[in-house]
Structures are given as structure tokens and as C-alpha cells.
C-alpha positions in Angstrom: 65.8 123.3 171.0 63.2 121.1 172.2 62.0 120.3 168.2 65.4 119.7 166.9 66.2 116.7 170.7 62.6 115.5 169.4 64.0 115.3 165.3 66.8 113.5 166.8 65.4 111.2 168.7 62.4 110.1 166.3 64.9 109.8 163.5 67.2 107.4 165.7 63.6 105.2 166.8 63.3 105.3 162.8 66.3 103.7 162.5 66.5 101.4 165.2 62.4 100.3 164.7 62.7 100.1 160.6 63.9 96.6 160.8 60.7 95.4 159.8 60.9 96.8 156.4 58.1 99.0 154.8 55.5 97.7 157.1 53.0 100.4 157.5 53.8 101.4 161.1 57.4 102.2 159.9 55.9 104.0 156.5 53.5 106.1 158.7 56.4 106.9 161.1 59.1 108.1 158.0 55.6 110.0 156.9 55.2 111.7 160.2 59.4 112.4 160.2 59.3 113.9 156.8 56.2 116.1 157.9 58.4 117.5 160.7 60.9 118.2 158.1 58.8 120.1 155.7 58.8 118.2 153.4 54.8 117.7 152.7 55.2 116.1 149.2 57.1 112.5 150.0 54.9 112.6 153.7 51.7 112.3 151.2 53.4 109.9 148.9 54.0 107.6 151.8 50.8 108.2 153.4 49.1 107.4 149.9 51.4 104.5 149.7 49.8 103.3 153.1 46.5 103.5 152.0 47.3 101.2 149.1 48.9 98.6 150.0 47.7 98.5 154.0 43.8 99.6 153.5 42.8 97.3 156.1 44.9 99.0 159.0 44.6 101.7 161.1 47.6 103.3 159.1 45.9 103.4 156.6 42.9 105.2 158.6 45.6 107.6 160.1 47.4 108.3 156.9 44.0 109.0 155.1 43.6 111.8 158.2 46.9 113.2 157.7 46.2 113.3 154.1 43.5 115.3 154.7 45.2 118.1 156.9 48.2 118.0 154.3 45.6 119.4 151.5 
């Protein structure tokens, strides 16, 4: 129960924060929500899309770690 209240609320600070567009904090987020849906395939693509087009940030250093685990 507790996993599905923490789905739930994580999708609604997705929504809510993603004003911003794809900035990396709200890629990283969708990456980390799509990791806690199973679905390990568009988590990397977004991670690997951090690391592209943010190198610099430390989403991109987070992503490149969570990259790593998803292998």
C-alpha cells in the first residue's frame, strides 16, 4: 500500500513540478517514476538523454549512476 500512496504522490509532484519543461531535474524525476513502474527501458533513455544534453549537472552524474545499476 505504502508503494502504490508513494506512486501517487511522486506522479502528482511530476505534474505539478514539470512546469519547467524537460529541464534535467524534471527528466531525472520521470526517469526515477518510470523506474518505479518497471519500465527500465524509457528510465535509461531519459537518463541517457540527461547525460547528453545536461553533462555539466549533477543529473547527469546521477543518471550516469542509475545507468549503471540499470545494466
Amino acid at each position: 500500500m505504502r508503494h502504490i500512496i508513494f506512486i501517487i504522490v511522486a506522479a502528482l509532484a511530476l505534474v505539478l513540478g514539470s512546469c519547467g519543461g524537460d529541464s534535467p531535474k524534471s527528466l531525472f524525476d520521470t526517469a526515477q517514476l518510470e523506474e518505479l513502474q518497471n519500465n527500465p527501458k524509457h528510465a535509461k533513455e531519459l537518463y541517457e538523454e540527461i547525460v547528453t544534453k545536461y553533462p555539466k549537472t549533477e543529473y547527469a552524474a546521477k543518471s550516469k549512476e542509475r545507468l549503471e545499476k540499470l545494466k
